[in-house]
PDB file of N, CA, C and O in Angstrom:
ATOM      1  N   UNK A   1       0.836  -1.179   0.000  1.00  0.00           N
ATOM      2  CA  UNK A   1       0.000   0.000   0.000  1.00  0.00           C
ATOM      3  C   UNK A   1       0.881   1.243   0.000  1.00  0.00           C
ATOM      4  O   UNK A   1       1.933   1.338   0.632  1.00  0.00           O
ATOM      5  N   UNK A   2       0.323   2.224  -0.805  1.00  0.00           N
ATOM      6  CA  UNK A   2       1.201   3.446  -0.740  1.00  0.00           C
ATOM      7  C   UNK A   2       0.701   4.513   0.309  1.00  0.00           C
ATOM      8  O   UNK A   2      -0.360   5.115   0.480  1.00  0.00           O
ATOM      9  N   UNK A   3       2.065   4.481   1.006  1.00  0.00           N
ATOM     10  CA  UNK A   3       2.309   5.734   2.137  1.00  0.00           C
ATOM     11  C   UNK A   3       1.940   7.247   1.657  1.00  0.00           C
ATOM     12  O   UNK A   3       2.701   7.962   1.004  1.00  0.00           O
ATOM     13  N   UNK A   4       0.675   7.595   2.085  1.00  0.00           N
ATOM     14  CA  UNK A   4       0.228   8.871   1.882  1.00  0.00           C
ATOM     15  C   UNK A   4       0.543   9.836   3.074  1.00  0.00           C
ATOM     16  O   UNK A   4       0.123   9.485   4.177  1.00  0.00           O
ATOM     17  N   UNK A   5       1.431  11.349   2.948  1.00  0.00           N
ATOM     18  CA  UNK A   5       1.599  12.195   3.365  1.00  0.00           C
ATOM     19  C   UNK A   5       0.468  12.931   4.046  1.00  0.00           C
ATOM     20  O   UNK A   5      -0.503  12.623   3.355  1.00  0.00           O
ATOM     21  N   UNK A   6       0.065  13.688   4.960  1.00  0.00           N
ATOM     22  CA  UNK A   6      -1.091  14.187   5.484  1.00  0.00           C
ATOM     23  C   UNK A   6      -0.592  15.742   5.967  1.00  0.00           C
ATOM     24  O   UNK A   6       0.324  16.071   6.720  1.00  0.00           O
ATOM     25  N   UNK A   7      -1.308  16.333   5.422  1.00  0.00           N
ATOM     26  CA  UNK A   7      -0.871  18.174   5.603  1.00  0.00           C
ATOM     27  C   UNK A   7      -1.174  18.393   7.172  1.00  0.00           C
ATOM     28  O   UNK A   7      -1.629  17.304   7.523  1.00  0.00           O
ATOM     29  N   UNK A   8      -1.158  19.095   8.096  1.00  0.00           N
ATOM     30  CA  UNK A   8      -1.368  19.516   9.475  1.00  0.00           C
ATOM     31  C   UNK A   8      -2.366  20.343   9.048  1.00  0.00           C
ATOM     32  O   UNK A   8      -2.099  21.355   8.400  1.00  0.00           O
ATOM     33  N   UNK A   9      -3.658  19.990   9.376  1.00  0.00           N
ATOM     34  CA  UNK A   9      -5.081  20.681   9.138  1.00  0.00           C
ATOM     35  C   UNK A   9      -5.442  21.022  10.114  1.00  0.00           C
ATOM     36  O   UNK A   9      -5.703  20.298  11.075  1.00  0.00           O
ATOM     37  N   UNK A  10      -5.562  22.704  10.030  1.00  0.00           N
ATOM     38  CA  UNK A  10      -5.765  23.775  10.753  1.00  0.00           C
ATOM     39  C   UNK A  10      -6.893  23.905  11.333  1.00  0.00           C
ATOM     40  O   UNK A  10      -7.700  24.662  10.793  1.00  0.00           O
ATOM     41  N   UNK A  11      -7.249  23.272  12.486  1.00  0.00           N
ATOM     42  CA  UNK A  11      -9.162  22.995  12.979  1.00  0.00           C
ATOM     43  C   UNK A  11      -9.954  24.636  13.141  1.00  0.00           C
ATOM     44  O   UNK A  11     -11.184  24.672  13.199  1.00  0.00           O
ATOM     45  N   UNK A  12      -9.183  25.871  13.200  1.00  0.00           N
ATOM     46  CA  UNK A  12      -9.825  26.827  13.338  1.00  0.00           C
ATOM     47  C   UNK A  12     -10.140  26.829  12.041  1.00  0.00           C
ATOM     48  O   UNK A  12     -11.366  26.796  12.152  1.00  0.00           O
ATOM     49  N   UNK A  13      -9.954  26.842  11.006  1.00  0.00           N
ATOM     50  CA  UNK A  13     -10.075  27.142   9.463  1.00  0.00           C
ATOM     51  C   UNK A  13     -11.239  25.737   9.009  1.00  0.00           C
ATOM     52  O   UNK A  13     -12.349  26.073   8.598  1.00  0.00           O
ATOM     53  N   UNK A  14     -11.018  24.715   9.078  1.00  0.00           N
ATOM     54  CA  UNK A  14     -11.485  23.484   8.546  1.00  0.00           C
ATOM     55  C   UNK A  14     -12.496  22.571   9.794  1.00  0.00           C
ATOM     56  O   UNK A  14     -13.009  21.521   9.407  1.00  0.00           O
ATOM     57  N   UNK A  15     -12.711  22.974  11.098  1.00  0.00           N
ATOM     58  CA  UNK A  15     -12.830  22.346  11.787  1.00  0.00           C
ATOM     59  C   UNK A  15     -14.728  22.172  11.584  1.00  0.00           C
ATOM     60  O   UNK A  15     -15.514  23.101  11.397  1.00  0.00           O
ATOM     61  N   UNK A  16     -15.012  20.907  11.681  1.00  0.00           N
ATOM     62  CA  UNK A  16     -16.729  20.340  11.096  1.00  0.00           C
ATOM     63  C   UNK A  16     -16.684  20.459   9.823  1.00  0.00           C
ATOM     64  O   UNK A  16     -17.803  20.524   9.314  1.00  0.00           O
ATOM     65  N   UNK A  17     -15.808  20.513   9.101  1.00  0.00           N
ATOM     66  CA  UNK A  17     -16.168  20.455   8.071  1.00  0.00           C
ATOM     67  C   UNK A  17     -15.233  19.140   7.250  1.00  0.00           C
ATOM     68  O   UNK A  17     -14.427  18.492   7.918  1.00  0.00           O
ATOM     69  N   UNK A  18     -15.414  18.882   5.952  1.00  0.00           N
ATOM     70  CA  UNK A  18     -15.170  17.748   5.087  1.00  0.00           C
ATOM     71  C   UNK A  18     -13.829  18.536   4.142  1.00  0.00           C
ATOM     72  O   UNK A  18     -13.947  19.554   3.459  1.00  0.00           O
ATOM     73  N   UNK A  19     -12.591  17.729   4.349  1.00  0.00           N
ATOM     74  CA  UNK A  19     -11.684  18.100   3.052  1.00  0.00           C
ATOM     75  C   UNK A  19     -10.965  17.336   2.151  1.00  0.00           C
ATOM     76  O   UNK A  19     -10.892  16.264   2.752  1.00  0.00           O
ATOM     77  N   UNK A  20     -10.681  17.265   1.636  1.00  0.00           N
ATOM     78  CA  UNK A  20     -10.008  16.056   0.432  1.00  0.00           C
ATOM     79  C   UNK A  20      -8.596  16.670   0.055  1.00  0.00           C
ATOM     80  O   UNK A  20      -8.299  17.758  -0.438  1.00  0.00           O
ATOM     81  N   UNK A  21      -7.846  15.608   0.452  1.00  0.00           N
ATOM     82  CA  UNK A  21      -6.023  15.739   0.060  1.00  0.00           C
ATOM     83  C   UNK A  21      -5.890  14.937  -1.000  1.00  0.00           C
ATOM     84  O   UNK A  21      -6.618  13.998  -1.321  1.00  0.00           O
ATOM     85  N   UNK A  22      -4.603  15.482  -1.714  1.00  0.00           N
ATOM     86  CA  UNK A  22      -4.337  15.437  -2.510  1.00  0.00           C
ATOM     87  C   UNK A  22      -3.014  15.358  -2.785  1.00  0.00           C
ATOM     88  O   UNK A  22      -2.421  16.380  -3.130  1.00  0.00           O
ATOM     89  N   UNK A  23      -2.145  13.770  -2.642  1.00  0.00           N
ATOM     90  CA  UNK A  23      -0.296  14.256  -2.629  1.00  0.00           C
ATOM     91  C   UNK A  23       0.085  15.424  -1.654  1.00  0.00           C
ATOM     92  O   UNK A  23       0.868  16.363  -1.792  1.00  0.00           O
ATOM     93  N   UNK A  24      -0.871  14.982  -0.451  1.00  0.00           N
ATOM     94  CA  UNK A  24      -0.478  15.848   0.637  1.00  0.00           C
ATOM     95  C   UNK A  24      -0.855  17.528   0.666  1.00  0.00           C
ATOM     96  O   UNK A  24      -0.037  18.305   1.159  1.00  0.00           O
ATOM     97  N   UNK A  25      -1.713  17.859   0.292  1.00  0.00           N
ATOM     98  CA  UNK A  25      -1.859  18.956   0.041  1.00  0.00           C
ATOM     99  C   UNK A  25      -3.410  19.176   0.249  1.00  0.00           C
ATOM    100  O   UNK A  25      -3.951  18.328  -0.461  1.00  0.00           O
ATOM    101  N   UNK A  26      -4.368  19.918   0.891  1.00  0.00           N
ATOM    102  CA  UNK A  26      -5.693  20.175   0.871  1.00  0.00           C
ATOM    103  C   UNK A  26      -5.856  21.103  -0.629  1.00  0.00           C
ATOM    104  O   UNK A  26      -5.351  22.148  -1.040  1.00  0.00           O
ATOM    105  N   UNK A  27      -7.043  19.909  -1.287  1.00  0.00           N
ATOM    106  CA  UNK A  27      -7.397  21.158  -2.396  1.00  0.00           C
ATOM    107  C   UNK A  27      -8.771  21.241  -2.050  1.00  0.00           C
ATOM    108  O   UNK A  27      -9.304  21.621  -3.093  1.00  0.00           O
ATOM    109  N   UNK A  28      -9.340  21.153  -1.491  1.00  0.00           N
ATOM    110  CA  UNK A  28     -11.055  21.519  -1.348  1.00  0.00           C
ATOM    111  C   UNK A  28     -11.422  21.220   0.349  1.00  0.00           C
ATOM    112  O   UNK A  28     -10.866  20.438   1.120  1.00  0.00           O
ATOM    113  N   UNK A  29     -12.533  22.127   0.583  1.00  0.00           N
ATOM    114  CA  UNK A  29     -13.003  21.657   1.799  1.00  0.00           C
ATOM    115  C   UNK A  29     -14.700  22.236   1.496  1.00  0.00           C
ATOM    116  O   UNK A  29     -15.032  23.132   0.721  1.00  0.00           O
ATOM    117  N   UNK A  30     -15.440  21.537   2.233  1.00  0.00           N
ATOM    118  CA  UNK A  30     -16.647  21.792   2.235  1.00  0.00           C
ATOM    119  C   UNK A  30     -17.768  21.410   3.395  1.00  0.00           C
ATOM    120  O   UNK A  30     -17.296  20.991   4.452  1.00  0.00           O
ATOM    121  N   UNK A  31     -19.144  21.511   3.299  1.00  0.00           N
ATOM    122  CA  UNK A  31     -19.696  20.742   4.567  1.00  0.00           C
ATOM    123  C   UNK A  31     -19.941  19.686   4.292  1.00  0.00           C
ATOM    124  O   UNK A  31     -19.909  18.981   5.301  1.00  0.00           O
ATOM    125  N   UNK A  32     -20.207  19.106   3.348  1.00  0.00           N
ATOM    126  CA  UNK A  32     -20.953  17.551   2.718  1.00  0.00           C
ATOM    127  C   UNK A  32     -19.714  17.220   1.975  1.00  0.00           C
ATOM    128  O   UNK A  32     -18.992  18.060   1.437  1.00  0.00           O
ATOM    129  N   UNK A  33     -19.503  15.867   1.980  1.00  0.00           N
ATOM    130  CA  UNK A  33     -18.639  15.065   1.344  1.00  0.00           C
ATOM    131  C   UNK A  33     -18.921  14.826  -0.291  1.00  0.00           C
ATOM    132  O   UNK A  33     -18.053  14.390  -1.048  1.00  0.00           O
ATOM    133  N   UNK A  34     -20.003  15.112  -0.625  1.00  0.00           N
ATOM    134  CA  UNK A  34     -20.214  14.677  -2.334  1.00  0.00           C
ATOM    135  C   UNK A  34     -20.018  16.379  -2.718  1.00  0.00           C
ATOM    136  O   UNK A  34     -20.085  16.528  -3.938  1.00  0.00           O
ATOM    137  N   UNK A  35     -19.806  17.619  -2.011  1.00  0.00           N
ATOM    138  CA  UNK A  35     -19.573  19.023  -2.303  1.00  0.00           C
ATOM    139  C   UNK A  35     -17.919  19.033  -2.717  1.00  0.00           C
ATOM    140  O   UNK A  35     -17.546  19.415  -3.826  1.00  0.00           O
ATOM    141  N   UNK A  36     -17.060  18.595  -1.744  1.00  0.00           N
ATOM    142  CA  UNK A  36     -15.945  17.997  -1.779  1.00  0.00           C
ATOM    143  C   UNK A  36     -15.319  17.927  -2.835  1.00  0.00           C
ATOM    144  O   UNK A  36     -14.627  18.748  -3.437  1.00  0.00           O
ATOM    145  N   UNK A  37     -15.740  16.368  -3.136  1.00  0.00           N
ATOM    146  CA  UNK A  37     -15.784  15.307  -4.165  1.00  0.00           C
ATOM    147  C   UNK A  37     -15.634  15.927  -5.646  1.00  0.00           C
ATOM    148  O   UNK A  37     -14.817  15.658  -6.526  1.00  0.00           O
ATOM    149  N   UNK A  38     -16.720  16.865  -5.621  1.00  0.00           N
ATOM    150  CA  UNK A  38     -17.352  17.857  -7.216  1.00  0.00           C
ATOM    151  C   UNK A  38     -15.987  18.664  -7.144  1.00  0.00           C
ATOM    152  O   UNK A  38     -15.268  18.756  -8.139  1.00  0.00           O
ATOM    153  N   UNK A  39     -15.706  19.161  -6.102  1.00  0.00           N
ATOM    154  CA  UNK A  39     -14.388  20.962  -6.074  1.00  0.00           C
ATOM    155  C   UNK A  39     -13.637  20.069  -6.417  1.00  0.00           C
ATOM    156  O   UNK A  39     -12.997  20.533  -7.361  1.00  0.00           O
ATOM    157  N   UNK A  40     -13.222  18.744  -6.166  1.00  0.00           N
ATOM    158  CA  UNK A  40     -11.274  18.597  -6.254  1.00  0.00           C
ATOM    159  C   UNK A  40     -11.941  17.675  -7.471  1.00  0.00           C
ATOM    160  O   UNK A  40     -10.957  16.988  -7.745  1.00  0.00           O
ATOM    161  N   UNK A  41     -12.809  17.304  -8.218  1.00  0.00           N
ATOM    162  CA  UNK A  41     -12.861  16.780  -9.086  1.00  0.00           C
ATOM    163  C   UNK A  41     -12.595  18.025 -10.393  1.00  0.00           C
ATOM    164  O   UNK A  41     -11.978  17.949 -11.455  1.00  0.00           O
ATOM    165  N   UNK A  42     -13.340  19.112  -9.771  1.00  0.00           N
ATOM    166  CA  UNK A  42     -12.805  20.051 -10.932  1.00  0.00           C
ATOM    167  C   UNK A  42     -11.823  20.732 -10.765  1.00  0.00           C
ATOM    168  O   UNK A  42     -11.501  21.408 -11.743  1.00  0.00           O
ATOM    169  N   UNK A  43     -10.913  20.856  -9.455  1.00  0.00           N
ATOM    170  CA  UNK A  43      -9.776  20.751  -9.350  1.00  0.00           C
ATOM    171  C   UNK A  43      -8.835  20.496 -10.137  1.00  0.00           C
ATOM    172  O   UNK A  43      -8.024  21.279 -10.631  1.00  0.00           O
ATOM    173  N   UNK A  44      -8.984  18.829 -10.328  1.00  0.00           N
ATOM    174  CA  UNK A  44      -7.858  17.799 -10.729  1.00  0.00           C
ATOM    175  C   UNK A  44      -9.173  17.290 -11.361  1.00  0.00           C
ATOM    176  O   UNK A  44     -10.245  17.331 -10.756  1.00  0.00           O
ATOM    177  N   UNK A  45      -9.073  16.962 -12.217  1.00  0.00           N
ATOM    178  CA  UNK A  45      -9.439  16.182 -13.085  1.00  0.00           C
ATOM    179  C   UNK A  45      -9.263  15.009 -13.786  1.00  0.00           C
ATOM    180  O   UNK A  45     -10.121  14.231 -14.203  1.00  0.00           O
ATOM    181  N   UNK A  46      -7.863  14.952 -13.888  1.00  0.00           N
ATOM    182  CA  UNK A  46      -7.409  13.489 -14.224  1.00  0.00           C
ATOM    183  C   UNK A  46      -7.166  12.959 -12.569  1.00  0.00           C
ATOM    184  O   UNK A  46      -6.417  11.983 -12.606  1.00  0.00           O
ATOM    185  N   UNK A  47      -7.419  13.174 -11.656  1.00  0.00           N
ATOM    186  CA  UNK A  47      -7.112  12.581 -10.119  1.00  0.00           C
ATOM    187  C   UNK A  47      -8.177  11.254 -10.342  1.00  0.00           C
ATOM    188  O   UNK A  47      -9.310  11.440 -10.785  1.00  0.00           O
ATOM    189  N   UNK A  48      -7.742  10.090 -10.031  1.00  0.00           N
ATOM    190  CA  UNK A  48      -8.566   9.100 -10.072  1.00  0.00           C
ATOM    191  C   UNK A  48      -8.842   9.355  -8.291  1.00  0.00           C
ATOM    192  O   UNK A  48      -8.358  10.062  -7.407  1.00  0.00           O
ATOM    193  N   UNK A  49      -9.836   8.392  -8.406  1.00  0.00           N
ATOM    194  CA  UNK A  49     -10.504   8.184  -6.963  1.00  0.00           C
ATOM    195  C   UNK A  49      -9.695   7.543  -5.499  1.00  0.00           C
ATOM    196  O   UNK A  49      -9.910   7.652  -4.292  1.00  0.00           O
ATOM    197  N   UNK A  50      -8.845   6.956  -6.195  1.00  0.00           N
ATOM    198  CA  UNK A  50      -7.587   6.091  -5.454  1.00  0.00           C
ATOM    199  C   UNK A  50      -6.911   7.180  -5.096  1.00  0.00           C
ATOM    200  O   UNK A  50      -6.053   6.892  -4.262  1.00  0.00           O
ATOM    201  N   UNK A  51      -6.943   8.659  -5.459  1.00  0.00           N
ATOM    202  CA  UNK A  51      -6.136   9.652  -5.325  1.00  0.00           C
ATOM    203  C   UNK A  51      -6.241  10.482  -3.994  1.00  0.00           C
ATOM    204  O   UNK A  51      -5.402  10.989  -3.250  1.00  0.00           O
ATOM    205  N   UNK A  52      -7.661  10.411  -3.998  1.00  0.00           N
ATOM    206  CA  UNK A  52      -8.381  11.908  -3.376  1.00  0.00           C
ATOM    207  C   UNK A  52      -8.935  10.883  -1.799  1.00  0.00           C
ATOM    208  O   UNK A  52      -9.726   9.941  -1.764  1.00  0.00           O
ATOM    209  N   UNK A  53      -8.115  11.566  -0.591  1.00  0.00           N
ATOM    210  CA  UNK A  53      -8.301  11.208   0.516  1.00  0.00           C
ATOM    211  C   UNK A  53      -8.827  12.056   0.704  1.00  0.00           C
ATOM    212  O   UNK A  53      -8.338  13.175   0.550  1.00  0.00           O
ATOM    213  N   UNK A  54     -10.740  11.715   1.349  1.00  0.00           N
ATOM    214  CA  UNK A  54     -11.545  12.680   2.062  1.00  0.00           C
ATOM    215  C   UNK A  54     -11.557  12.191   3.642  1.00  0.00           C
ATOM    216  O   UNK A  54     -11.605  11.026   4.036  1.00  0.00           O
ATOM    217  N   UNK A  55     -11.495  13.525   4.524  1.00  0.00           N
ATOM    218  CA  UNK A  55     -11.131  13.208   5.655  1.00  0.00           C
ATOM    219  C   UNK A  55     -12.228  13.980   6.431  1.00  0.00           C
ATOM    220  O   UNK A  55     -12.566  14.933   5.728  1.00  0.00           O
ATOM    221  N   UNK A  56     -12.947  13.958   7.640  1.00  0.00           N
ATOM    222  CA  UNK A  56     -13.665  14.531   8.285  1.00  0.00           C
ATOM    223  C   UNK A  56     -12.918  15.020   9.377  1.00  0.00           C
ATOM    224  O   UNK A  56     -12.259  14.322  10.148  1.00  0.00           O
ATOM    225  N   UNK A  57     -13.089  16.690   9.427  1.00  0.00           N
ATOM    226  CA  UNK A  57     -12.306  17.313  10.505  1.00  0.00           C
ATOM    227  C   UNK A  57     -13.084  17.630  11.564  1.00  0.00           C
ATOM    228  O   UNK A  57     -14.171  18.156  11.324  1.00  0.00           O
ATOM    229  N   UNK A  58     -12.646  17.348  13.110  1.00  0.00           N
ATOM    230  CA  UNK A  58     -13.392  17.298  13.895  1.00  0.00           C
ATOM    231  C   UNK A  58     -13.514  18.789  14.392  1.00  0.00           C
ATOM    232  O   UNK A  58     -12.551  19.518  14.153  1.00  0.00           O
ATOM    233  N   UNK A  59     -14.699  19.367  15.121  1.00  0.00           N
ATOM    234  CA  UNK A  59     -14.850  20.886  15.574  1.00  0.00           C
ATOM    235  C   UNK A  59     -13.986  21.012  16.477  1.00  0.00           C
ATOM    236  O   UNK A  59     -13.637  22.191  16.420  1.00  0.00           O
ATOM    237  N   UNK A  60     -13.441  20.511  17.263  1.00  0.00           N
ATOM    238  CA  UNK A  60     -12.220  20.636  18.337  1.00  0.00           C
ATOM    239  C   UNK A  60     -11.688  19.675  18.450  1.00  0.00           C
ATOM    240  O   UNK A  60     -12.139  18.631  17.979  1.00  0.00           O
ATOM    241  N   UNK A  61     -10.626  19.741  19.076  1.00  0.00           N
ATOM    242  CA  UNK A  61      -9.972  19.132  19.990  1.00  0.00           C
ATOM    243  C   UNK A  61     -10.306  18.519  21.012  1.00  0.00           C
ATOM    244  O   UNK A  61     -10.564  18.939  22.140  1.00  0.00           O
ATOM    245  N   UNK A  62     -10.293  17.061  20.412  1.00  0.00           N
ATOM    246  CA  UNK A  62     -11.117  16.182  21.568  1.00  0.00           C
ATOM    247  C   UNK A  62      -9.991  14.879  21.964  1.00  0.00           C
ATOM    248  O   UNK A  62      -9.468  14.049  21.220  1.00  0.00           O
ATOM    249  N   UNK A  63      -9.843  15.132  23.765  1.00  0.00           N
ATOM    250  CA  UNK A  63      -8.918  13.801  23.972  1.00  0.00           C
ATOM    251  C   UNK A  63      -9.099  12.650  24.642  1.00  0.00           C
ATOM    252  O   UNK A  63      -8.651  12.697  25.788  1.00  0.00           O
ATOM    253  N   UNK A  64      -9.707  11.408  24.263  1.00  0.00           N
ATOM    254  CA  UNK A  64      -9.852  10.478  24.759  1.00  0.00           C
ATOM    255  C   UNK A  64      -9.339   9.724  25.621  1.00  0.00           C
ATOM    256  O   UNK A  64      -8.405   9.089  25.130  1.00  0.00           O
ATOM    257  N   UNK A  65      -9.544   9.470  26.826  1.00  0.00           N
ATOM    258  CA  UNK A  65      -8.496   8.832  27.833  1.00  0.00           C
ATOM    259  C   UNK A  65      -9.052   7.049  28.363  1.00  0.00           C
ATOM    260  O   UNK A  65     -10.183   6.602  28.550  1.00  0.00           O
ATOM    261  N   UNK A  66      -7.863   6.481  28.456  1.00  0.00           N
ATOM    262  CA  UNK A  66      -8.685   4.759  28.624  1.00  0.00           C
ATOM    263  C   UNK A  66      -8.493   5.277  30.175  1.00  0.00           C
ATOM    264  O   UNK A  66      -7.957   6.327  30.528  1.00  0.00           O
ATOM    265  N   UNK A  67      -8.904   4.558  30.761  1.00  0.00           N
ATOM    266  CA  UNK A  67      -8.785   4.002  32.108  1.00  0.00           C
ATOM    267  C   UNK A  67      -8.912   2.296  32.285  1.00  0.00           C
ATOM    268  O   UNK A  67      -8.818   1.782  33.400  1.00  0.00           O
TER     269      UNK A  67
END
């Protein structure tokens, strides 16, 4: 499997919302995932689907602790 790079996504800027990377790089963000999908498709265009990592950014900073 190929090792994909992940940009440091800025939760004040992106945070609840949906963005799609690209060779490490954010090219679209939106609220719905098929909004996404459409921007970095007309983005990139030859980007096949194997390309475009959509990721859901959470509204904060949330830290889970086991006990």
């Amino acid at each position: 499997m190929k090792q994909t790079s992940l940009p440091i996504i800025d939760i004040k800027k992106y945070g609840g919302k949906q963005v799609a990377i690209v060779a490490g790089k954010i090219i679209a963000s939106g609220d719905t995932s098929g909004e996404v999908l459409r921007a970095a498709k007309r983005k990139l265009p030859h980007a096949t689907w194997r390309d475009i990592l959509l990721v859901s950014v959470p509204k904060g900073l949330t830290v889970v602790y086991r006990i």
